[in-house]
N, C-alpha and C positions, 0 to 999 in steps of 0.2 A: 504493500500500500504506500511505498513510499515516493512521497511526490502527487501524490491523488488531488490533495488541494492546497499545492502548490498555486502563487499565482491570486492571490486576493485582490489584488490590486487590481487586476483584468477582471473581476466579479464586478468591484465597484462601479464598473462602466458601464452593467447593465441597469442601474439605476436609473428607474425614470423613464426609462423606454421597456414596459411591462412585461420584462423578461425575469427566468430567472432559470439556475441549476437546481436539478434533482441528484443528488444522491443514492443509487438503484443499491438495493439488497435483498439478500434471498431469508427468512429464518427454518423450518425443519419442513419444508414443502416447497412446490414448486413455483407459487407464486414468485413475482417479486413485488417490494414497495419500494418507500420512499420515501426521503426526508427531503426538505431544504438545506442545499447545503451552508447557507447563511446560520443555521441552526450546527452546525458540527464545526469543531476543534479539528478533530483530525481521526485519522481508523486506526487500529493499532492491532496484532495477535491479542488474544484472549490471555491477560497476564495471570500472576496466582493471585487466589483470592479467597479469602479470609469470610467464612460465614459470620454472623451478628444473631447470636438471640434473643428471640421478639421480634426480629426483623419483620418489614413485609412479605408476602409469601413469594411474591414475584420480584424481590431483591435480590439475588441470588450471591449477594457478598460485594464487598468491598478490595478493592485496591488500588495500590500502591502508584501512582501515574505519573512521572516526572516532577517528582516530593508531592505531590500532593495524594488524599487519600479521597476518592472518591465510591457512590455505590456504583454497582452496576445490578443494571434492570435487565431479567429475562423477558423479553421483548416477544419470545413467541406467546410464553407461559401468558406475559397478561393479553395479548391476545384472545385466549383461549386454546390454543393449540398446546401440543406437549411440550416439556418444556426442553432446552438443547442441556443436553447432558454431556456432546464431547467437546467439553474446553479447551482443550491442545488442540483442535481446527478451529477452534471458533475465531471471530472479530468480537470487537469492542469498537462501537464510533461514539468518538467523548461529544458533548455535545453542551449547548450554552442556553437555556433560553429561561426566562419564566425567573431570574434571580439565582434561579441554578445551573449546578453543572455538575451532568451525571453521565454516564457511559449506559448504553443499550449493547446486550449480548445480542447478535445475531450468527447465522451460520457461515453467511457468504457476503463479500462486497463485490458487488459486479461493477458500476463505472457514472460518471456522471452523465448528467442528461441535460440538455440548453436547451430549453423552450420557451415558447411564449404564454403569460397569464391568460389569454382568449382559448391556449388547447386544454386548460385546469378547467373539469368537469366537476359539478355537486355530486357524490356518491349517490347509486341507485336506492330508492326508498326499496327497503324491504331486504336489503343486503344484509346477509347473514356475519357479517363482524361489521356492517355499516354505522355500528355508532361510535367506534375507536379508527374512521375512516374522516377524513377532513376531505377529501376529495380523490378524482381518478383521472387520469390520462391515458391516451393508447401510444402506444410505441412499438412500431413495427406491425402492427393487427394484435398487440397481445396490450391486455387491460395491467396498470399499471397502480395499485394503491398508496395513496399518502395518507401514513399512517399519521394518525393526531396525537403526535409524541406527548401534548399540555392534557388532553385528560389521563393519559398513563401517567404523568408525572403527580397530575390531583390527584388520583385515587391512593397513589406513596405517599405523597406528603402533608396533602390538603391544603387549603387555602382560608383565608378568612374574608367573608364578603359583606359584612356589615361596617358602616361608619363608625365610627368613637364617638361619644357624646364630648370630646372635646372640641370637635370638628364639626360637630352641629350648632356649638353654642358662637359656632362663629357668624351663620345664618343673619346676614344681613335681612332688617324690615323694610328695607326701601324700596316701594311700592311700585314706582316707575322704571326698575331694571331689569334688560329682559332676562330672563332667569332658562333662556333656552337653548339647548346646543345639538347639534347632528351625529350622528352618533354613527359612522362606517362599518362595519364586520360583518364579514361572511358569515361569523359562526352565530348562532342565534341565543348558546350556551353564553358568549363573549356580551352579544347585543343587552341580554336580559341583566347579565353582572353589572355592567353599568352603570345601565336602567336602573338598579333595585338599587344602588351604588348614591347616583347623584339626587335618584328621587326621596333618598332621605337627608338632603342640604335641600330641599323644594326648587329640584331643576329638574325643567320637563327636558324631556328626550324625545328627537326627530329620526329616528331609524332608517340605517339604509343598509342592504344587504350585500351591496360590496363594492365598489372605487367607483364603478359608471353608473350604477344606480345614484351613490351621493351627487357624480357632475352633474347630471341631469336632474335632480331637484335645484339644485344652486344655480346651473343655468336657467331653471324656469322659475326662479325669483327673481333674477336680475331682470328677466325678458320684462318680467310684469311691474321691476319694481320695487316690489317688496322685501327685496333681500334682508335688510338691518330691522327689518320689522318681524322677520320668520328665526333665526338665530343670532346668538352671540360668538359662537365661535365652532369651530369643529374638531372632535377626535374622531381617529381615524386609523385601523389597524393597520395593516403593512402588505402581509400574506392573504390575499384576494383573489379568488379567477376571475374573469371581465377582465377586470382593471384593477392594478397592484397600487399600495396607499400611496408610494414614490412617484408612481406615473399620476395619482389623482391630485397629490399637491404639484408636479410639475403643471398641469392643467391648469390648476387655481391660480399659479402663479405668471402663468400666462393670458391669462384673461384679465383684461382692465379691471371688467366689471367685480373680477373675484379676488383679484392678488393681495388686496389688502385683510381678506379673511385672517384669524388667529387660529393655525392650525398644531395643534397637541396630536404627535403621533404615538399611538398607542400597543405596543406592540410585545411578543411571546422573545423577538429577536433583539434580545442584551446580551449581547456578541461586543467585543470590545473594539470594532470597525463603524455599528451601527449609527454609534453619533455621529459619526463621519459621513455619513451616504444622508442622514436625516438633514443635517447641514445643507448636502450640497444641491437636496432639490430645493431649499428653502423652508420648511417645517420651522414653527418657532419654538418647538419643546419638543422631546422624546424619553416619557413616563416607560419604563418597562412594566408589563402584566405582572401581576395584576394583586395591586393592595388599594382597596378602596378609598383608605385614607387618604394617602398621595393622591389618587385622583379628584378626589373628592376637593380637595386641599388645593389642587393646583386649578382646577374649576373656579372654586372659588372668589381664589387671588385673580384673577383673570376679570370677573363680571362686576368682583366689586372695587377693581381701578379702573376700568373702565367707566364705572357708574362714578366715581371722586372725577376720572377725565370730563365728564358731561357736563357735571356740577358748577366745576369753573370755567 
């Protein structure tokens, strides 16, 4: 695997133009999936590894990764498949997103994949592992899964999704401010945390199901007018089919009518490049997934300087 991802710097150039690489692998069957490779560190043999008791069932132990100690996830096991039992062929692809970084056991790494976010299909309703599926592509005539590495990581680690009441008590009563933001993400699991997120600091949520869904409202506010009167500002997650968060704030920022929006990218991909790519399509903040507080918090500070900007 060495040398696989090689070459970050040539990734960064797909930025913006609604591309992206896949990461192809195989776990104890013939399928393959798939990760973002914005979401991986690097592949590495299957090192030793040191079981944990009380662990999670699908942790399959920890190790040792260039000094640091991380877990590693049997990735078929939480699947639901068997779980891989011979370590000495296995992989490990260390991987970054969500505040963590953990390694996924798999069987095989097969090779990356450059495509575009318009060939990223929503997983077929009624698919039998389709709710640990964030989407699907064809490659070559064979169906290709991208695994949704962020609820394998939820169901290890968990997450906390309520506000702090000291983040409530900051709840501005000024009556004239508009308390409303657009809300981007494909995943409806992401859309709803949010939602439940900002609507306890009393901010409505404008839903949109992924990068050209949100253009296309924001362009039929400005057509009509109404834009500063429909939101205050926009988050907006990153990993999209249609249209990728990069490619929707390049749009925003090409457009007269849009460029001056305040756009908060929201995102699973805290990779230590991504401020950098966030930067260069223009985003004015990038919140990694997902702690309500921080979001809540950064919401906040946003509607009510703008609301002291009005004032004077």
């Amino acid at each position: 695997m060495a040398g696989l991802l090689d070459g970050v710097n040539q990734r960064t150039q797909l930025v913006g133009k609604n591309r992206l690489e896949l990461l192809l692998f195989r776990l104890s069957v013939r399928q393959r999936y798939a990760i973002n490779v914005f979401k991986v560190r690097e592949v590495i043999p299957c090192p030793k590894l040191k079981r944990l008791p009380d662990s999670h069932p699908n942790v399959v132990g920890i190790g040792n990764m260039r000094g640091k100690t991380i877990p590693v996830i049997d990735l078929a096991s939480a699947l639901g498949y068997p779980p891989i039992t011979d370590l000495d062929s296995a992989f490990v692809i260390i991987t970054e997103f969500n505040r963590y970084v953990q390694g996924f056991l798999v069987t095989e790494v097969d090779r990356i994949l450059n495509c575009n976010w318009e060939e990223i299909m929503p997983p077929p309703k009624g698919a039998q592992r389709g709710s640990y599926l964030t989407a699907i592509t064809n490659v070559e005539g064979e169906l290709i899964e991208i695994v949704d590495v962020e609820k394998v990581l939820e169901e290890v680690v968990g997450s906390v999704k309520d506000v702090s009441d000291d983040i409530k008590e900051q709840v501005s009563t000024e009556s004239n401010v508009l308390r409303k933001v657009l809300v981007a993400d494909d995943s409806l699991v992401a859309r709803n945390q949010v939602k439940r997120a900002l609507s306890q600091v009393d901010i409505e949520c404008v839903l949109a199901k992924d990068g050209r869904d949100a253009l296309e409202q924001l362009q039929g506010w400005a057509e009509a007018g109404t834009l500063h009167d429909e939101i205050s500002l926009i988050i907006s997650d990153i990993e999209m089919p249609e249209m990728d968060g990069y490619t929707l704030v390049a749009e925003i920022r090409n457009d007269p009518r849009l460029k001056d929006l305040y756009v908060i990218m929201h995102s699973s991909l805290s990779g230590v490049f991504n401020n950098a790519m966030v930067e260069k399509v223009g985003a004015d903040e990038f919140l990694p997934k997902f702690k309500a507080d921080e979001l809540a918090q950064a919401v906040l500070d946003k509607i009510q300087s703008h609301a002291v900007h009005q004032s004077n």
